[in-house]
SEMI-819407 format. One record per residue (C-alpha): residue number from 1; residue in one letter; x, y, z. Coordinates in Angstrom, 3 decimals. Example, Ala and Ser with C-alpha at 12.3 -4.5 7.8 and 13.67 -1.06 7.14 Angstrom:
BEGIN
> 1/A/12.300/-4.500/7.800
> 2/S/13.670/-1.060/7.140
//
This chain:
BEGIN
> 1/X/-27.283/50.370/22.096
> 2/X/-26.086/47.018/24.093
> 3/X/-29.425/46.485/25.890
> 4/X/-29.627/43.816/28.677
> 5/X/-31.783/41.583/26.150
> 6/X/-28.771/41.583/23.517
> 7/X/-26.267/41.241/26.325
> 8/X/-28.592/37.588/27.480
> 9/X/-28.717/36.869/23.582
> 10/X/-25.359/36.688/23.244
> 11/X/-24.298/34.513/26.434
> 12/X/-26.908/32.475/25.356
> 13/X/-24.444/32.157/22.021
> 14/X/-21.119/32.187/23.564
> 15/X/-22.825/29.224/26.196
> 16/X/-24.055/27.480/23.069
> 17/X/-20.507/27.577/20.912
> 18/X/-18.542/26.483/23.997
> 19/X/-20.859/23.778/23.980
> 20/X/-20.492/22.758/20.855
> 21/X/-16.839/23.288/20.526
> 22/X/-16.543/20.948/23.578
> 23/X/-18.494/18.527/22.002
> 24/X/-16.627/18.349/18.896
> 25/X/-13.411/18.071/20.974
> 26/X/-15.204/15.201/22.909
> 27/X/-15.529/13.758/19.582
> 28/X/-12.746/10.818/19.203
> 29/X/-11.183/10.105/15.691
> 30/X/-13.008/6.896/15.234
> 31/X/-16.334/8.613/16.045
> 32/X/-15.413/10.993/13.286
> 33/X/-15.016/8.470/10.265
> 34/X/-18.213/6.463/11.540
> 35/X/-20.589/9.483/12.228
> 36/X/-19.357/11.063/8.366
> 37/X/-20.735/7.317/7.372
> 38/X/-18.110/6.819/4.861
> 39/X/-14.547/5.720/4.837
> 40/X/-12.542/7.722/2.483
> 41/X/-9.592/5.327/1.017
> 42/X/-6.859/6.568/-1.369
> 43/X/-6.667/5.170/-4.993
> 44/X/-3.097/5.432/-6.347
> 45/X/-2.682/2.923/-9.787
> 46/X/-0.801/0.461/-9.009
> 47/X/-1.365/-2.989/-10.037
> 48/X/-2.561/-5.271/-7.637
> 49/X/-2.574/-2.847/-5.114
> 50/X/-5.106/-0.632/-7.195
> 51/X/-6.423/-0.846/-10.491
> 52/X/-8.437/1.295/-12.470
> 53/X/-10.802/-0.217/-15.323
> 54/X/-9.997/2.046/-17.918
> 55/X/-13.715/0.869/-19.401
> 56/X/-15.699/1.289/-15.985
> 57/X/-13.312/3.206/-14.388
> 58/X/-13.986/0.761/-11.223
> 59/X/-11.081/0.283/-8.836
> 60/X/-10.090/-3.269/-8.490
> 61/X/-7.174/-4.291/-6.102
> 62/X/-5.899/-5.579/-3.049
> 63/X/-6.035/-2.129/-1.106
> 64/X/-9.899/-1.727/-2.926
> 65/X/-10.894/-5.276/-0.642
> 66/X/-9.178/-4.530/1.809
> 67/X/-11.288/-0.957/1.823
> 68/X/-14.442/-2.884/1.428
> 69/X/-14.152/-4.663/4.031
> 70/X/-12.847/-2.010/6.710
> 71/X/-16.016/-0.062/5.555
> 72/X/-18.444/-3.019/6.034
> 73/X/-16.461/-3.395/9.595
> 74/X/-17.688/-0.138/10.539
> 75/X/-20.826/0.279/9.474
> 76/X/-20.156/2.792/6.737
> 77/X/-19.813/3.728/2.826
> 78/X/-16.864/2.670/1.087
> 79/X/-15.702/5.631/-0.873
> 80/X/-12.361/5.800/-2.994
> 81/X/-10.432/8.749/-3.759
> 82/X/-8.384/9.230/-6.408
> 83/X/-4.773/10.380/-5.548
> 84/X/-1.038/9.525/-6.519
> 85/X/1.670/7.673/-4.074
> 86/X/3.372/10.918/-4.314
> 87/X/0.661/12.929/-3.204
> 88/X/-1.041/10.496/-0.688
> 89/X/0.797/12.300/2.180
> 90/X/-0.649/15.281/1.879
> 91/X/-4.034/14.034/0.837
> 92/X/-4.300/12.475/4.399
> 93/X/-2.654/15.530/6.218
> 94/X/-5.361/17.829/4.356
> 95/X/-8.098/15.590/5.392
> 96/X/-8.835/14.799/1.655
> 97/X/-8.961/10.905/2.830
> 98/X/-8.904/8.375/5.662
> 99/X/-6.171/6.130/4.611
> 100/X/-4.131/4.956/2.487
> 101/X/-2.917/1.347/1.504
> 102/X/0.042/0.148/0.830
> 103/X/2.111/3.090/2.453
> 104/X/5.523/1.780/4.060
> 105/X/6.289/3.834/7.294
> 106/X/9.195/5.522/6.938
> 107/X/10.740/8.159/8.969
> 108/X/9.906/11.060/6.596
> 109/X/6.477/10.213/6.370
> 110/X/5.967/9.311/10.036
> 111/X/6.557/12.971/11.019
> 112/X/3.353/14.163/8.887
> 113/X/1.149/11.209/9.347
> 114/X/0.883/8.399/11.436
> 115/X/0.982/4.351/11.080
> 116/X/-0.448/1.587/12.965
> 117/X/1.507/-0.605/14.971
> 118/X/1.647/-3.910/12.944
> 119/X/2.573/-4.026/9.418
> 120/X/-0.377/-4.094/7.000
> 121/X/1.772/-7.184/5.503
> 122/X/5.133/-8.036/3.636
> 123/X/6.714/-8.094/0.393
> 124/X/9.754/-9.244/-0.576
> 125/X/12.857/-8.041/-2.962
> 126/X/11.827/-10.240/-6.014
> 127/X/13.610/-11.093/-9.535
> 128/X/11.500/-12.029/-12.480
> 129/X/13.527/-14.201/-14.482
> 130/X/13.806/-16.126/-17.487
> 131/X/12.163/-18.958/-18.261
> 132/X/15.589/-20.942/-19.001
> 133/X/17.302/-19.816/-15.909
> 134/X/17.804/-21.427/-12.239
> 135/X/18.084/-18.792/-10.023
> 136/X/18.244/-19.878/-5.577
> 137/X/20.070/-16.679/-4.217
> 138/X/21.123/-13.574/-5.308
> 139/X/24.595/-14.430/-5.320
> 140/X/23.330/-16.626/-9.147
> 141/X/22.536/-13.100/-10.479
> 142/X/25.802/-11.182/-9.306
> 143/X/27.941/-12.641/-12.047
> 144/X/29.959/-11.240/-14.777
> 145/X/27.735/-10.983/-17.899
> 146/X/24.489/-10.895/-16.364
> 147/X/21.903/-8.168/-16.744
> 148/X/19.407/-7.309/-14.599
> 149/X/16.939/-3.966/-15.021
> 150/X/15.832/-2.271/-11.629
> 151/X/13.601/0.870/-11.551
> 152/X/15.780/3.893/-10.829
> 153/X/15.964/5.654/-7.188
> 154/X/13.743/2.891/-5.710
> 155/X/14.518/1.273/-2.635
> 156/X/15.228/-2.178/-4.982
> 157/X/17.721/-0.187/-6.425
> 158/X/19.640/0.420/-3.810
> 159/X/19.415/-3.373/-2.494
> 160/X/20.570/-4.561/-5.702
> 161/X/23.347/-2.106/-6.126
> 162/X/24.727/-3.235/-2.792
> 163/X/23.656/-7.027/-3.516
> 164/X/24.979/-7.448/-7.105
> 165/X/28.240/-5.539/-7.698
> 166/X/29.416/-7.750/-10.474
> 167/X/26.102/-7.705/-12.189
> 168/X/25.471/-5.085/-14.642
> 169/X/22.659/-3.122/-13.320
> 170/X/20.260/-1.349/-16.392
> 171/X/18.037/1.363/-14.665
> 172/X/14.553/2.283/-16.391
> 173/X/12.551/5.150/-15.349
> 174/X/9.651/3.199/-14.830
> 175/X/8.793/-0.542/-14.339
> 176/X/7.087/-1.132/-17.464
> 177/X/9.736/-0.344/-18.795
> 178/X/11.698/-2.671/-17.004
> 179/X/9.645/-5.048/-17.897
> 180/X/9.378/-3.882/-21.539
> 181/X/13.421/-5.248/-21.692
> 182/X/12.993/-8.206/-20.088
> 183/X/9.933/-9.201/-22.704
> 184/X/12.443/-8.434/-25.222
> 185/X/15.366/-10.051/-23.581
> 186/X/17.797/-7.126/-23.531
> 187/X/18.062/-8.048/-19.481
> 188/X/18.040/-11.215/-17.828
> 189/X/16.194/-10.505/-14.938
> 190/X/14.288/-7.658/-12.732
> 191/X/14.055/-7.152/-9.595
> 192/X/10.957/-5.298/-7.886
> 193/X/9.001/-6.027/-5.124
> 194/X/7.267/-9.570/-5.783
> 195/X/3.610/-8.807/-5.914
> 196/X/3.884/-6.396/-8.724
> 197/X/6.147/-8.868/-10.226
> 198/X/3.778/-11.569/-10.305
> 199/X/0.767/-9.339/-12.129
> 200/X/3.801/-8.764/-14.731
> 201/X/3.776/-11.888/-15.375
> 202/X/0.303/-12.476/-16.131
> 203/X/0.788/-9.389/-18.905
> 204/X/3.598/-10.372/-20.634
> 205/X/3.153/-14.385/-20.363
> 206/X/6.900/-15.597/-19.582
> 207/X/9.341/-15.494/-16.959
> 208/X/9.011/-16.549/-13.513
> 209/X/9.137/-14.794/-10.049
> 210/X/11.101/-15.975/-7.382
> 211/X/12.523/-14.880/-4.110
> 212/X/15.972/-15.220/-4.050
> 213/X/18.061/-15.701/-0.592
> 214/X/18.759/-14.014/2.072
> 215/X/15.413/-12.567/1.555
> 216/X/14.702/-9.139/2.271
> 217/X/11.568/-8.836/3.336
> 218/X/9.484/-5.582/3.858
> 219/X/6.963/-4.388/6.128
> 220/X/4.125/-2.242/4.705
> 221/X/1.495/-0.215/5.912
> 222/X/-1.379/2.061/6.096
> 223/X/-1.443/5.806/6.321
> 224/X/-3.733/7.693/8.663
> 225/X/-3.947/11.086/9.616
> 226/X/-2.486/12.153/13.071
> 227/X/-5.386/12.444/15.466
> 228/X/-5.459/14.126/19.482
> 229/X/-6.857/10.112/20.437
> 230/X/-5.328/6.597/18.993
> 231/X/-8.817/5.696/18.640
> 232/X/-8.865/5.242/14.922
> 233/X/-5.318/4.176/14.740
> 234/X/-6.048/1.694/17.200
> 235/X/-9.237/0.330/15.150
> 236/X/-7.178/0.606/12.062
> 237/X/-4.174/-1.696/13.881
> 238/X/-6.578/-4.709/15.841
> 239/X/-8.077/-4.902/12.042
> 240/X/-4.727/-5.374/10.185
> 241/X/-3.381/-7.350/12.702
> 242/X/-6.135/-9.727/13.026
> 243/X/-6.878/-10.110/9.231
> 244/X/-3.214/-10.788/8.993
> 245/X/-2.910/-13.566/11.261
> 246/X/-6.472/-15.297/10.461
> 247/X/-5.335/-15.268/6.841
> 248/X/-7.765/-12.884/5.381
> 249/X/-5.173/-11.063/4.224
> 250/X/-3.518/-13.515/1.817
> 251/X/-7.460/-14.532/0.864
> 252/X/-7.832/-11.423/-0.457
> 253/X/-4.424/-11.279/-2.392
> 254/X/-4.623/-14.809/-3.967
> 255/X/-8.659/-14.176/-5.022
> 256/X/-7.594/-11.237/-6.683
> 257/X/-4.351/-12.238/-8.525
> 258/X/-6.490/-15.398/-9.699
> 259/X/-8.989/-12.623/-11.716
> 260/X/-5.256/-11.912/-13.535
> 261/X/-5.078/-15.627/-14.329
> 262/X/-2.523/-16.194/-11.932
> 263/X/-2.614/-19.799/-9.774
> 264/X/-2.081/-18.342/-6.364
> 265/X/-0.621/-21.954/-5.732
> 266/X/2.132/-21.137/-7.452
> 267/X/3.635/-17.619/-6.355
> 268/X/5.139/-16.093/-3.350
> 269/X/2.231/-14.325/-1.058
> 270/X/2.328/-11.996/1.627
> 271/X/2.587/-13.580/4.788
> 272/X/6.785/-14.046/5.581
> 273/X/6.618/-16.538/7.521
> 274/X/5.685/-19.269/4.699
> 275/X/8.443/-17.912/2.255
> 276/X/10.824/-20.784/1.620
//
């Protein structure tokens, strides 16, 4: 029987879940990551973006400092969740993580997720070459006899098929494989963006990276879920922007490439607007 005592019970609970329903709604996206008290990044290998010790199994990496420091920012743990680059999408659309480094905004993905304003910051169309070889612009690779090894269905190989069309272009399912033929000198050159280029380097101990001209240079960025509020996008974009510009951003590159034994003296970095 609905007696008047059950029928004050449960307005009592209907007042008390509208309540807390509106409060949750009240909630903005930043308050979410800071009252969880952790910062949930995505781990995708990919060195020096993200590294995993295969002894420690400790993430190392540009996108790992970068991390860090967001999370001290905030007030909150750094935690790191491991994913893949193809699965990162969906990782921050199922609310599996927070962000995710290294992500360039392009129109497919901007219609799950979203991206802060400024890019995180740049990297360039880069050839690794020999260590006998003078190389200023691309038009010194697109020549009759040279080889150069792209990864295939990258956005590099594109660029290069439209950039060198008397080159001979070798495509390798992988980079390290790419890489693999240029230790052995069955091409003469790969292209890729520079920064992975330049850890290559430090593995297989010859060649040099360079940027040849007209540079292309590419924005990057950081994935974030799609939120009601641009609280947390906002956050995420005066952060980016400022480490960018005060030069945190390449201080955390070159201290990291110089654990690879790499002098960061001597390689391209990340900020456009000193590429030469």
């Amino acid at each position: 029987m609905f007696t008047r005592r059950k029928m004050i019970q449960a307005a009592a609970a209907a007042v008390f879940s509208l309540s807390a329903m509106s409060s949750a709604i009240a909630q903005t996206a930043l308050e979410t990551v800071t009252q969880r008290g952790a910062l949930r990044v995505g781990m995708a290998a990919a060195d020096p973006w993200f590294y995993k010790d295969p002894i420690s199994e400790e993430w190392a990496g540009v996108g790992v400092q970068m991390g860090q420091a967001m999370a001290a920012e905030l007030g909150v743990e750094f935690v790191p969740v491991e994913t893949t680059w193809a699965n990162s999408v969906a990782a921050i659309q199922a609310g599996q993580i927070d962000l995710m480094f290294v992500l360039d905004p392009t129109d497919e993905r901007k219609k799950a997720i979203d991206f802060p304003d400024h890019p995180l910051f740049y990297y360039a169309m880069g050839a690794l070459i020999q260590d006998d070889m003078k190389i200023s612009d691309w038009q010194d690779l697109n020549v009759e006899g040279t080889t150069v090894g792209v990864t295939l269905g990258t956005t590099v190989d594109r660029l290069l098929t439209e950039t060198l069309p008397n080159a001979k272009i070798e495509r390798f399912a992988s980079n390290d494989e790419a890489i693999a033929a240029f230790a052995s000198r069955r091409v003469d050159a790969v292209s890729q963006f520079h920064p992975a280029l330049i850890v290559q380097v430090s593995r297989i101990g010859t060649g040099s990276v360079v940027l040849p001209k007209p540079i292309h240079a590419v924005p990057t960025s950081v994935g974030l879920p799609k939120a009601a509020d641009s609280s947390f996008k906002d956050w995420v974009d005066d952060f980016i922007t400022k480490s960018y510009e005060s030069g945190k951003t390449t201080e955390i590159f070159e201290t990291y490439i110089a654990t690879k034994g790499i002098d960061p003296a001597k390689v391209p970095g990340l900020v456009k607007e000193e590429w030469k």
